[in-house]
Structures are given as C-alpha cells and as structure tokens.
FIROLUM-275956 format. One line per field, with one value per residue (C-alpha): z, y, x negated; chain; residue number from 1; residue in one letter. Coordinates in pm, 1 decimal, always signed. Layout:
// FIROLUM-275956
Z: [Z, ...]
Y: [Y, ...]
X: [X, ...]
unit: [A, ...]
pos: [NUM, ...]
code: [A, ...]
//
This chain:
// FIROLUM-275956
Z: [-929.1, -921.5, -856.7, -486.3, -396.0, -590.8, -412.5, -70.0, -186.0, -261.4, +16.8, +258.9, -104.6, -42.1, +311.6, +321.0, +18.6, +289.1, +575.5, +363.7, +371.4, +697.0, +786.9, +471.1, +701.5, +1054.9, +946.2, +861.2, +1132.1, +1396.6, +1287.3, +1339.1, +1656.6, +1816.3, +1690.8, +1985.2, +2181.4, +1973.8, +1985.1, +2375.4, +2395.2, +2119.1, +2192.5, +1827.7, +1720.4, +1571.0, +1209.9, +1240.2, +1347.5, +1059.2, +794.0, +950.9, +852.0, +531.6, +445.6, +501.2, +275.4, +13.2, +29.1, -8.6, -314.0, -471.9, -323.7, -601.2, -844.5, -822.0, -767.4, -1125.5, -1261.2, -915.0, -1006.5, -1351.1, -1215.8, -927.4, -1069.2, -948.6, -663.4, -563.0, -496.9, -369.7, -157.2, -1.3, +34.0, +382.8, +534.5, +367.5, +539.4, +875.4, +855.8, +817.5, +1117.2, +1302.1, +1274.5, +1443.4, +1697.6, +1838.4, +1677.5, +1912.4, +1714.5, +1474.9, +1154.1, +1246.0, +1297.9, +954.6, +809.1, +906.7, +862.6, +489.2, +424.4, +574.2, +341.6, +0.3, +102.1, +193.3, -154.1, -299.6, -164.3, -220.7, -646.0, -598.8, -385.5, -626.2, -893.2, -789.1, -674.6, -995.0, -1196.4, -1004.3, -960.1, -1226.7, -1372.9, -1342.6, -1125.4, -836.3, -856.0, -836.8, -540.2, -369.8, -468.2, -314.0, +31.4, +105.1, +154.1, +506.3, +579.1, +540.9, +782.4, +1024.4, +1011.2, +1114.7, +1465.4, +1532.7, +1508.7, +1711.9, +2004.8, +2042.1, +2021.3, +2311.4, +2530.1, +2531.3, +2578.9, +2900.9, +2884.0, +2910.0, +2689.6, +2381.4, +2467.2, +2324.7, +2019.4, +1988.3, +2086.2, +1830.4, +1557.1, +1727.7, +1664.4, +1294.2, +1265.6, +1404.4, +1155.4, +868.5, +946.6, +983.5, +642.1, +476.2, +610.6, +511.3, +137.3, +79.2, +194.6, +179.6, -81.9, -114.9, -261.9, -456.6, -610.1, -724.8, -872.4, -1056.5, -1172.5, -1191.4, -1501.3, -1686.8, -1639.1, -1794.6, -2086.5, -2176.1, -2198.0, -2391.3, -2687.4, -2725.8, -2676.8, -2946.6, -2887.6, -2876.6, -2536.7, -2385.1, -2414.9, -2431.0, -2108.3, -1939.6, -2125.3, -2464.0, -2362.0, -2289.1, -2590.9, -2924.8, -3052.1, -3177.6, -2849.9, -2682.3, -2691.3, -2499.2, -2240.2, -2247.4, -2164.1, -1884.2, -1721.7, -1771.6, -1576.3, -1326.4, -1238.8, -1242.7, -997.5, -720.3, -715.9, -640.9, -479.4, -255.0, -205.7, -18.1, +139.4, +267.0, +406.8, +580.7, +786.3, +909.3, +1083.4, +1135.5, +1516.2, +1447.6, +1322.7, +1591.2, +1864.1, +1702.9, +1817.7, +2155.6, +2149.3, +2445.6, +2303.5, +2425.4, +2290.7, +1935.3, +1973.3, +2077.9, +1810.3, +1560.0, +1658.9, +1593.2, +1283.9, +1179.0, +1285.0, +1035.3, +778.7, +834.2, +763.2, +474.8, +322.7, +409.1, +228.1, -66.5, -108.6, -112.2, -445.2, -600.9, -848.3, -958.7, -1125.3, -836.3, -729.8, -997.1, -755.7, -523.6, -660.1, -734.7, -428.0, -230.7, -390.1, -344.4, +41.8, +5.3, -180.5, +36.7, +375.4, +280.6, +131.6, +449.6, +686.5, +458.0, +493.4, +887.8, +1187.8, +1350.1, +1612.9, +1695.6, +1631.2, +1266.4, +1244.6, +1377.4, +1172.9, +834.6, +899.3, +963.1, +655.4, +476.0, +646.0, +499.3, +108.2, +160.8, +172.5, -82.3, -340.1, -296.1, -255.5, -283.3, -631.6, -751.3, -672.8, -848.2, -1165.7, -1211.3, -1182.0, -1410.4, -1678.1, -1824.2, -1911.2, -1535.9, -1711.8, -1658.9, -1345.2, -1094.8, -1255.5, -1360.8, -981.7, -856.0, -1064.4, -939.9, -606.4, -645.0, -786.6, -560.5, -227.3, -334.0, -411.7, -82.7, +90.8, -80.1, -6.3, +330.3, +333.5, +305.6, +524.8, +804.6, +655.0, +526.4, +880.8, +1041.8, +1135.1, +930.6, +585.5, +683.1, +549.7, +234.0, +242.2, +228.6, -92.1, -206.5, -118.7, -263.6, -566.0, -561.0, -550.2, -812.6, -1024.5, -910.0, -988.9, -1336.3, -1362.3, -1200.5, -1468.2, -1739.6, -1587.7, -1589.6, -1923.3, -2099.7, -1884.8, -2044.9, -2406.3, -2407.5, -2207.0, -1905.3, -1675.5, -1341.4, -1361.7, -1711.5, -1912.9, -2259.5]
Y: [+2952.7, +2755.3, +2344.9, +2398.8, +2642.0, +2424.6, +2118.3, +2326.8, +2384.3, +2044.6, +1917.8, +1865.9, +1649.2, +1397.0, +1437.0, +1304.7, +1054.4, +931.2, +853.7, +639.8, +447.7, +498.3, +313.6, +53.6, -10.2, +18.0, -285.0, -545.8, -453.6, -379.4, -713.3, -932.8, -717.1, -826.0, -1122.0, -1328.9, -1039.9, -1196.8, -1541.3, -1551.6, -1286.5, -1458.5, -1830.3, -1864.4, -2217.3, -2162.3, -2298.9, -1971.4, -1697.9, -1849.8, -1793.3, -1434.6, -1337.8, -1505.4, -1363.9, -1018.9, -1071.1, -1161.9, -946.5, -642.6, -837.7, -855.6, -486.0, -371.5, -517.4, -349.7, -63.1, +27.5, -91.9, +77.3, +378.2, +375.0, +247.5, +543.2, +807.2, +800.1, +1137.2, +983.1, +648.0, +827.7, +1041.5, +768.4, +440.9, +532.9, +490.5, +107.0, +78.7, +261.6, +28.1, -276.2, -162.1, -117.4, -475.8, -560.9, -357.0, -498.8, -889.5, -1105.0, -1404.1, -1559.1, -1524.2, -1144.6, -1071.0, -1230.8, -1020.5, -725.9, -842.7, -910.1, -575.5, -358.3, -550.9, -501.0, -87.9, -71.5, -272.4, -0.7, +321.4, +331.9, +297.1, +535.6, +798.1, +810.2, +845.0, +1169.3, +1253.2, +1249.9, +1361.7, +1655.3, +1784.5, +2088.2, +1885.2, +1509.9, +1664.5, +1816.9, +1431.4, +1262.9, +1470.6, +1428.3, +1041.5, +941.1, +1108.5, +895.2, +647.0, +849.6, +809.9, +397.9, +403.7, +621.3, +397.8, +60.4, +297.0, +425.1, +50.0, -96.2, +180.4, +147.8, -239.7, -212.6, +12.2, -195.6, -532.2, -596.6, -554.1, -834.7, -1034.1, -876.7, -529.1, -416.6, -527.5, -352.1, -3.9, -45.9, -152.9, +152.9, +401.8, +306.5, +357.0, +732.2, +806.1, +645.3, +855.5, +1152.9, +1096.7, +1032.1, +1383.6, +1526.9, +1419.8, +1441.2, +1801.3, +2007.8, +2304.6, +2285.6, +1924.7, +2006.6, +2293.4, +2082.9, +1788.7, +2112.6, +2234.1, +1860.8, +1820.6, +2116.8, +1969.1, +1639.5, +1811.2, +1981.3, +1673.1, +1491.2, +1745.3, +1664.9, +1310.1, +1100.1, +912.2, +628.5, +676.4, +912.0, +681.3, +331.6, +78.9, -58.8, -356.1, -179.7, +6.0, -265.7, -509.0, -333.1, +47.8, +194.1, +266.0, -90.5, -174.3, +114.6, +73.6, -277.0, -263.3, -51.3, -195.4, -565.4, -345.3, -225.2, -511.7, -764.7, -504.4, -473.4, -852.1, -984.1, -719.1, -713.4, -1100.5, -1010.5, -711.4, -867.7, -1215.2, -1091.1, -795.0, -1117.4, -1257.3, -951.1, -1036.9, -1363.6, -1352.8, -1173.4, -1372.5, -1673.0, -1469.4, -1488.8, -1124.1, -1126.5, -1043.0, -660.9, -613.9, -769.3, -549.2, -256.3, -323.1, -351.7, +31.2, +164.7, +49.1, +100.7, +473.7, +421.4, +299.4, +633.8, +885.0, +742.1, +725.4, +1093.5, +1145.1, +987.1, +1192.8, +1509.0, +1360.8, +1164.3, +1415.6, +1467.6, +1278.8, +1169.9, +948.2, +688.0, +715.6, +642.4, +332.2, +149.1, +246.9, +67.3, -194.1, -281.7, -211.2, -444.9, -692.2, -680.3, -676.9, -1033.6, -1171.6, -1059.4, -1223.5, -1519.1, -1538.9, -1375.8, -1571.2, -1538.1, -1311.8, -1039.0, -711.3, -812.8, -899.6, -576.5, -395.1, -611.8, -510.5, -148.9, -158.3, -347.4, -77.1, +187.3, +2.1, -100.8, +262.6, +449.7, +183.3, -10.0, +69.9, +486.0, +444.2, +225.1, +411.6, +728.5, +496.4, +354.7, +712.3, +889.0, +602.4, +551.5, +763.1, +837.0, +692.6, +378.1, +428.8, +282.4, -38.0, -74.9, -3.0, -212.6, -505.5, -483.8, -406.6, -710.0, -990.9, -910.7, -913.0, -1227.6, -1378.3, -1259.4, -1433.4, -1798.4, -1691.3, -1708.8, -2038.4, -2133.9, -1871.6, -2074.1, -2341.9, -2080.4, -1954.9, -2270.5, -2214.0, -2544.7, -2355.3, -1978.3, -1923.9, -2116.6, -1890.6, -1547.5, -1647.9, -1705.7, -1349.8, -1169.0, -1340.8, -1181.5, -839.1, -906.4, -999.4, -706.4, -451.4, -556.0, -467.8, -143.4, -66.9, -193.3, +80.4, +357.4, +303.5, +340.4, +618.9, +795.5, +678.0, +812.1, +1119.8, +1074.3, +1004.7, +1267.4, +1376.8, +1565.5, +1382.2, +1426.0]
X: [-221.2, -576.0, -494.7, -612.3, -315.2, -104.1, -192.7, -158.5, +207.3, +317.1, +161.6, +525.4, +647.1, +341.9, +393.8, +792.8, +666.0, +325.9, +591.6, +756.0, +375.1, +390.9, +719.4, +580.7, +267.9, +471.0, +689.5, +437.8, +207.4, +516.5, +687.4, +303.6, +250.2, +567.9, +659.4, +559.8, +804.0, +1093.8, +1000.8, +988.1, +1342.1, +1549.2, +1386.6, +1267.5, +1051.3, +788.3, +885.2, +1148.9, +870.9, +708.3, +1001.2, +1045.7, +674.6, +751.7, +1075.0, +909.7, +662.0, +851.5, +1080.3, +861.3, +742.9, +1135.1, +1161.7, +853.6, +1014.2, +1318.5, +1176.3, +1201.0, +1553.4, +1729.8, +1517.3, +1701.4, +2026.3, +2037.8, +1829.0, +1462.7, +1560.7, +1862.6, +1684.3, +1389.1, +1660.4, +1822.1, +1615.5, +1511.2, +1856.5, +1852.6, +1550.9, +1685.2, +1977.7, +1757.0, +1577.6, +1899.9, +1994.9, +1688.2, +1747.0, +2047.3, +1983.9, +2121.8, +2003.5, +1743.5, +1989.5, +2070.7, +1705.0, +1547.3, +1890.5, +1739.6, +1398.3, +1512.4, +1678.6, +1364.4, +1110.4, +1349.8, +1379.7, +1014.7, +938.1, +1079.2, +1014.0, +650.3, +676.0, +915.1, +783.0, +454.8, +611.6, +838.8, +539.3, +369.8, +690.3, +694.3, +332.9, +231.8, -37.7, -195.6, -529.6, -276.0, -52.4, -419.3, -452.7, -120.1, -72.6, -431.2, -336.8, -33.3, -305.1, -384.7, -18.7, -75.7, -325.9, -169.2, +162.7, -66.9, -198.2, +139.9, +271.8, -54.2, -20.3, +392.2, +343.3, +46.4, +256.0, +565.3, +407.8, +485.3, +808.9, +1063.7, +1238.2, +1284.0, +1289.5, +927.2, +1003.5, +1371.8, +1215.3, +905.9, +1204.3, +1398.1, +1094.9, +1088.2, +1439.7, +1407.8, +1136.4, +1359.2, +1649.3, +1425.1, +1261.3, +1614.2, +1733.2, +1428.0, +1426.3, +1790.6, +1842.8, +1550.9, +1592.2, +1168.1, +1224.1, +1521.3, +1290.5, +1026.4, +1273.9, +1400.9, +1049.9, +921.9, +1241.8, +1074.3, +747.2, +855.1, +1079.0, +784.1, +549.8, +806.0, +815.1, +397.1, +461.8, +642.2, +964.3, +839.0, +655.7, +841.0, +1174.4, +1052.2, +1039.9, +753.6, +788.5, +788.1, +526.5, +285.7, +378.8, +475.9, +455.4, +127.2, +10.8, +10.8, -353.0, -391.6, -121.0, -241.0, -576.4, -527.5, -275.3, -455.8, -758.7, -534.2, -361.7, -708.9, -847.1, -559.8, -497.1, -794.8, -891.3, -558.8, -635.3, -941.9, -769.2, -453.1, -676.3, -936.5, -747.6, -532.6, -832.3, -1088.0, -1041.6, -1042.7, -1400.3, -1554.5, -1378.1, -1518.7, -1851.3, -1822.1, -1638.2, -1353.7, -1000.9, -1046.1, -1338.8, -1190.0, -885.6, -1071.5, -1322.1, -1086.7, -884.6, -1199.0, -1308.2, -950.6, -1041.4, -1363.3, -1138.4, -925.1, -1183.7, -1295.5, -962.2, -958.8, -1248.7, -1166.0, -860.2, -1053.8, -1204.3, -985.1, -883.4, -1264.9, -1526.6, -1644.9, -1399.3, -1555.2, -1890.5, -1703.3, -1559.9, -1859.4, -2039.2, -1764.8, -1673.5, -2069.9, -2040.5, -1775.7, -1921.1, -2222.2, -2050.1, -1862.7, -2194.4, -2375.4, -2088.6, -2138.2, -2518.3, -2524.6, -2626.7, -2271.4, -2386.1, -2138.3, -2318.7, -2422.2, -2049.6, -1942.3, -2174.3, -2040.7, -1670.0, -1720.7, -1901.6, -1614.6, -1351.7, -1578.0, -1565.6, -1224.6, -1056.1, -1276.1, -1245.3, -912.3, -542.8, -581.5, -723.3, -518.1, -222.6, -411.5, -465.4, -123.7, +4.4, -177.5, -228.5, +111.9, +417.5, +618.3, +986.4, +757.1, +519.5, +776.2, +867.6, +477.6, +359.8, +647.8, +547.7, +185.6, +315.8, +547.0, +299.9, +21.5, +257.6, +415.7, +67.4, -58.5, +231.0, +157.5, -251.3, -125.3, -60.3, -373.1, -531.0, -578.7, -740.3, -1001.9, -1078.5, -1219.8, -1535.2, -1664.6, -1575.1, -1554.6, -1929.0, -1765.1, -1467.7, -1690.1, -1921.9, -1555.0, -1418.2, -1773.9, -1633.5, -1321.5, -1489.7, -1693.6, -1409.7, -1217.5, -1497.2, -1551.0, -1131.4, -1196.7, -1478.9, -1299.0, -1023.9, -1232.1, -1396.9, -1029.6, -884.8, -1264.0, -1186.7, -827.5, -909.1, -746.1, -994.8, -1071.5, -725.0, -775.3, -504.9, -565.6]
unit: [A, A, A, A, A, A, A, A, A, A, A, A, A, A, A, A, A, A, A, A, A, A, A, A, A, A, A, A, A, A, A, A, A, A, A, A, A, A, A, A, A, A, A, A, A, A, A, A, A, A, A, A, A, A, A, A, A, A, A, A, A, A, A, A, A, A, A, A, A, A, A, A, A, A, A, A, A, A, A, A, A, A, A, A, A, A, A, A, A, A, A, A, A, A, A, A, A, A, A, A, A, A, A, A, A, A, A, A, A, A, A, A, A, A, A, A, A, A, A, A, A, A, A, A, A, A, A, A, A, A, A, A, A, A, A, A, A, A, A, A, A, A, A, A, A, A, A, A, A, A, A, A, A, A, A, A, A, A, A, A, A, A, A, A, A, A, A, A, A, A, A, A, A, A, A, A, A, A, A, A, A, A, A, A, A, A, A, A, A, A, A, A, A, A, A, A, A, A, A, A, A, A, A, A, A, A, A, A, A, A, A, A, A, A, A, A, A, A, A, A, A, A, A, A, A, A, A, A, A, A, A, A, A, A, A, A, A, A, A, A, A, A, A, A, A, A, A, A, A, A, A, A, A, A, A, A, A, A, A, A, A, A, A, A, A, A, A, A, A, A, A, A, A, A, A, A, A, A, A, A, A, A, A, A, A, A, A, A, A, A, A, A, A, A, A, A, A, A, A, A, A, A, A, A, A, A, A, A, A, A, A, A, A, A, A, A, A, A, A, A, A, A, A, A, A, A, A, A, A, A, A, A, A, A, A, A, A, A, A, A, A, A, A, A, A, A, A, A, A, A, A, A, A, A, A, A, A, A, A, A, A, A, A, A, A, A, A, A, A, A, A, A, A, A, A, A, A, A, A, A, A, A, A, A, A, A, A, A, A, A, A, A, A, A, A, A, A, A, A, A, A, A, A, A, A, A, A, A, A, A, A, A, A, A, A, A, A, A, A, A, A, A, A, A, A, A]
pos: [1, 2, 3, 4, 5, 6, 7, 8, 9, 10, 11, 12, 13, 14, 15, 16, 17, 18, 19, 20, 21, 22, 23, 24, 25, 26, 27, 28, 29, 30, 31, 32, 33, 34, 35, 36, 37, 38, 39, 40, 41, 42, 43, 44, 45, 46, 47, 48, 49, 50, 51, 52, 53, 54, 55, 56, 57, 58, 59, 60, 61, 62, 63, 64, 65, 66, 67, 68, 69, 70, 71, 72, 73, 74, 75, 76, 77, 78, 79, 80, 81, 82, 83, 84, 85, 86, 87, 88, 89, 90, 91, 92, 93, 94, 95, 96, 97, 98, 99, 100, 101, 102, 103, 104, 105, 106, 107, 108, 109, 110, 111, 112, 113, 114, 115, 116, 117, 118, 119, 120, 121, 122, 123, 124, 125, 126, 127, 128, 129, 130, 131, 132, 133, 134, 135, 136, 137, 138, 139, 140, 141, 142, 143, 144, 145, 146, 147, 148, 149, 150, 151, 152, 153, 154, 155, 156, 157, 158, 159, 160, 161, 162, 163, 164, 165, 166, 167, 168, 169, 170, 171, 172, 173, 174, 175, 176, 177, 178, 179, 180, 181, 182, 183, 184, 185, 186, 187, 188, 189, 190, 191, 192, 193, 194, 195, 196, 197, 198, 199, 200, 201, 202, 203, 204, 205, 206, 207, 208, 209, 210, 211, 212, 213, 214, 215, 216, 217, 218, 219, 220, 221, 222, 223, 224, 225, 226, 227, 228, 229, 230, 231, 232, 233, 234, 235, 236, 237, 238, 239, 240, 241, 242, 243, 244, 245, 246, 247, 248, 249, 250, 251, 252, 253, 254, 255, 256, 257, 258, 259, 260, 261, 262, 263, 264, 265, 266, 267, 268, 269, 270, 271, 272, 273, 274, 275, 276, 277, 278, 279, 280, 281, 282, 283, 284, 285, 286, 287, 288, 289, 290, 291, 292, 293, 294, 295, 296, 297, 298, 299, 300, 301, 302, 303, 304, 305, 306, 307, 308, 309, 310, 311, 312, 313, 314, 315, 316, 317, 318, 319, 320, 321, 322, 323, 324, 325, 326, 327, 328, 329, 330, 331, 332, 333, 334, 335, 336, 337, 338, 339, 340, 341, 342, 343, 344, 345, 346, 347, 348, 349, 350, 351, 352, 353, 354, 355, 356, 357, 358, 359, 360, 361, 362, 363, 364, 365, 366, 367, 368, 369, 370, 371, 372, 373, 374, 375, 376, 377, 378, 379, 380, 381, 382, 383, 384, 385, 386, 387, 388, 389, 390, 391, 392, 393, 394, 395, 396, 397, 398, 399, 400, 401, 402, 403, 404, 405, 406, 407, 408, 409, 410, 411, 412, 413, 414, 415, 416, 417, 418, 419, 420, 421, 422, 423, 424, 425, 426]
code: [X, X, X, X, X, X, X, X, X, X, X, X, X, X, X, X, X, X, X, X, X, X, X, X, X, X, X, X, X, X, X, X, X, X, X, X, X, X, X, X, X, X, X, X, X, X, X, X, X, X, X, X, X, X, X, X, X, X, X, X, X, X, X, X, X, X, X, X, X, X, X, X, X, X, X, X, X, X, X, X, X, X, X, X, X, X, X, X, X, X, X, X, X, X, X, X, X, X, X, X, X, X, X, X, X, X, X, X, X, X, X, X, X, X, X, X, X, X, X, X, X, X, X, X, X, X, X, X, X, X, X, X, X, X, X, X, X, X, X, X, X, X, X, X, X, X, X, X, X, X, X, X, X, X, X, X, X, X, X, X, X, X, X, X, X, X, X, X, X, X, X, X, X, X, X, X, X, X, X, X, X, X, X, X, X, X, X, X, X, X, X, X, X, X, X, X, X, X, X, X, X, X, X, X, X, X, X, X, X, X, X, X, X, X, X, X, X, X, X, X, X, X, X, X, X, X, X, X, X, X, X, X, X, X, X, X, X, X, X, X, X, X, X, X, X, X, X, X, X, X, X, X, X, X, X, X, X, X, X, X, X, X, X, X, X, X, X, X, X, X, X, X, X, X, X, X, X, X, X, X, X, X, X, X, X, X, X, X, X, X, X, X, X, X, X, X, X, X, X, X, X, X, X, X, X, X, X, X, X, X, X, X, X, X, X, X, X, X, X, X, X, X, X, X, X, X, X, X, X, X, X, X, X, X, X, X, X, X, X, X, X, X, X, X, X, X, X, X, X, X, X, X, X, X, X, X, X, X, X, X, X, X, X, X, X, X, X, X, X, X, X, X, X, X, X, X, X, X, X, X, X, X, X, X, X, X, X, X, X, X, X, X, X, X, X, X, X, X, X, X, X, X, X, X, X, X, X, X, X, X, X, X, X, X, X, X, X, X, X, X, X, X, X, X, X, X]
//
C-alpha cells in the first residue's frame, strides 16, 4: 500500500488524536471568551478573573510536563485512552461551579488534562503510523483540528452571550464536556485503534532491533546529555526548542491583542471581531495547505517563505501609518506565515527527530516551558500594547522571528545531515 492509501487509513487515529487539539484550543479560547460571563454570574473581582486566566495557563504548562512520566507511569494508550474523561471531569466542575474556588478547581484540572493530551496524542500517533512520511502527514493535520477548536469556541461563546448570569458560559463548558466524553469513548473502545496500537508495537519492535540499546531504552534526558548520539539529539532539540519559543512568544502575544490593534485604528468592535473570524478562516486554509506537504521537501519552502511573511508583516505594522487597511492587510499576512511556518511544523519535527519512548516527555517539556513563559509574557503584555510603545513593541517581535528562523534552519540543516529530513528517516 503506497503512503497515500496509508495515510487515507489512519486518518480516524489523527482524527480522535486532532479533537483532543480541538478541546486544547476550545478551553483557552472558551475560558477568555466567557470570562466576563462568569465574572458578572459568580460576582468574581477582577484580581480572581485574573488568577483564573493564570491558573489555566499554567497549568497546561505543568500538564506538558507530565505528559511524559504519566505516559510511562500509565502506559502511553492507556493515558492516551483515558485523559479525556480528566479533562471531561474538569469541565464538569465548571459546569455546575457555584463559586470562585470550585470554578479555578475545575479550571485547574482541564488545563493539567489538556497539558497532556496533546504530547500524547502525537506521539501514538507517530508510534503507530507504518513509516515516519505517513506520521509527518497525520501529526501536521491535527493542526486543522486547533484551528477548528478556536471557531467552535468563538461561535458557541457569540451565541450564548446574551444570556444571563452565568449560563453562557456553563453550556460552552457543557459543549466541551460532550466532545470530551465522546473522544474518551472513541479512543478507549474502538477495535480500528486497538488495531493500530497492535500493528504500531510491531512497528516499534522492529525499529528497536536496527537501533542500539542505548536509544531505543534510554530517557529523554539520557538521550540529550550522554551516549554517542547526544550531539545529535542535542543539536536538534536546542533547534527545536529556540524556534517554538520565540516563535510561540510572538504567537501567543499578538493573537491576545489582534483586535486590539485594529480597534486602536478607528475599526468598530464588529468590524475587529468580524475581521478577526475571517482572517482566522485565512489562517485555516493555510494550515490545510501545509498539511498536504508536510511530509515532502517542500514543507522546508514553506518554512522560510513564512516565517519571512511573518517577519515582514510585524516590521510593516511597525513601520505602517496606523491606518486600518494596511493593518488588515499586515495580519492576514501574519495569519498566512503564522500557520505554514509555526506550531504544525514543529509538532512534525519533534516527532520525527528523536526516538518515540522519548517524543512525549520531549514535546511536553517544550510544550511546558513555552506555555509557562507565555503566561509570565503576559504580564507584561499590556504594557507592550500602548499605543506610545506598540511601534517599539513590533521591531521587538520582527526580532523574535528572526531569532526563531535561524532555530528553524539550524533544524532543518541536522534533520538533512542525519537523514531524516522530508519524512525519509535514515
């Protein structure tokens, strides 16, 4: 079977690993959507909507890095299996919160299971693909899921706004439970699934009698630091990791205050909403069309070209007039950069660049560091969006690309030298 009928078949396994993007995505963007809904319903201050957004933050950050011992401790299918009903019983307790204490509870318990799931899901993903060009494939499609999770939480959070109380926000926590308990059935009992873990162990047994001991049983940590392959493991994951943090910096800040931007130019708060659902829509398609290519050679075209669209986009907002089109045009350009060369890739690298015993506790480290930096970045967010420094604050982000593309090239130069770049693993 050629890797396009292979990829057709293991499509449903990247599907019921993408939802758990989805419900990753819904819960950030559902929680900031609605958190003004449970401020006004549950009479929060404002110091405690602030510690909610925090506590979520960082607790997706602790949830990636435990995303690799609870994969040892639990097995990585039974933890793969089973981390959506944590995260439908987080949701659950949000649901019915009668109070601020029950409702950061919850709050807390979502984050850690979402933290987790996505290492995880890519790597049983990758451990049970035939070969690393149909995981490549697979793993850089959950991105689509991502962005589909941030419109299904927008849309529920617009339709229920005018409800009262609290009541829009428990049905948009109430949705997310569904899907949870929906993906948890789904993964736990399908025979398809249990037929690739089955055929994914053969896959793996195989690879581990052409791979010595020493990286086929050592930890991440290992890895990384000592055996006759660290220098390799090394520099790639140094690449990796330079890449998605600054990159994620950028990423993470300016989709905060995207609206903010072009309300600051004279844009009325539909049109920056509406603007911003359909540059998300941009965003989509090019995700889309990265995944048809991330398992070729051209995926590394694709890289550069948009990290320069991104670079350029936040030099041009930095160097623009203000006025709103210009600013319009910049973003969709950024939207455009953002999903061909940003969180898809990465998640393709980290796959196919190290051994899969170690891909989840590698991923959930990244994961890990770069939500937890994110979430002190936001502390200073607002300070960078007056509009006395924001032309500052741009030359600032183009810097940040930069920095992040010479990772990314650094990235792709090892994965050529060691053979495993395109999805050919050597």
């Amino acid at each position: 079977m050629d890797d396009k009928a292979l990829v057709s078949q293991y499509r449903p396994l990247a599907a019921a690993a993408g939802i758990g993007s989805i419900l990753g995505s819904g819960i950030i963007v559902g929680l900031s959507a609605t958190i003004t809904v449970w401020q006004k319903g549950l009479g929060l201050t404002n110091s405690e909507v602030g510690v909610i957004s925090a506590a979520l933050t960082f607790a997706i950050a602790i949830g990636g890095f435990l995303s690799g011992p609870v994969g040892r401790m639990f097995g990585l299918m039974r933890s793969f299996n089973w981390m959506n009903l944590v995260y439908a019983l987080g949701a659950l307790i949000c649901v019915f919160a009668p109070s601020y204490v029950v409702l950061l509870l919850g709050v807390i318990v979502t984050g850690l299971a979402s933290g987790m799931d996505l290492p995880l899901s890519l790597t049983v993903i990758s451990h049970d693909a035939p070969n690393d060009k149909v995981s490549s494939s697979l793993v850089s499609s959950t991105q689509v899921y991502w962005q589909i999770g941030i419109f299904i939480s927008y849309i529920c959070s617009f339709i229920v706004s005018k409800m009262s109380g609290a009541t829009g926000a428990r049905i948009v926590f109430a949705i997310l439970t569904v899907i949870a308990l929906i993906t948890w059935l789904w993964r736990t009992f399908s025979t398809k699934f249990k037929t690739f873990h089955e055929k994914g162990n053969q896959y793996r047994a195989a690879d581990e009698k052409t791979t010595s001991n020493e990286v086929s049983g050592g930890s991440a940590i290992k890895l990384l630091f000592s055996g006759s392959k660290k220098n390799h493991y090394l520099g790639l994951f140094l690449g990796i990791f330079i890449f998605y943090i600054f990159w994620n910096l950028l990423a993470n800040t300016f989709g905060q205050f995207q609206t903010f931007t072009l309300v600051q130019a004279n844009a009325s708060q539909t049109f920056a909403t509406g603007a911003g659902i359909v540059l998300n829509f941009v965003g989509l398609a090019a995700v889309m069309l990265f995944s048809s290519v991330a398992a070729g050679p051209k995926r590394n075209t694709f890289f550069i070209v948009g990290m320069i669209i991104q670079a350029a986009a936040m030099f041009g907002l930095a160097i623009s007039s203000h006025d709103l089109w210009p600013i319009v045009i910049a973003i969709g350009c950024y939207n455009i950069g953002n999903n061909i060369a940003g969180e898809a890739i990465y998640k393709v690298w980290t796959q196919e660049s190290f051994p899969v015993e170690s891909r989840a506790s590698l991923q959930g480290f990244m994961n890990g560091f770069s939500r937890f930096a994110c979430g002190l970045f936001a502390f200073v967010t607002p300070a960078l969006v007056m509009p006395s420094v924001i032309r500052y604050t741009m030359f600032g982000f183009t810097a940040l690309i930069a920095i992040g593309f010479v990772g990314g090239l650094v990235v792709i130069a090892l994965q050529k030298k060691y053979g495993i770049s395109e999805g050919e693993k050597g």
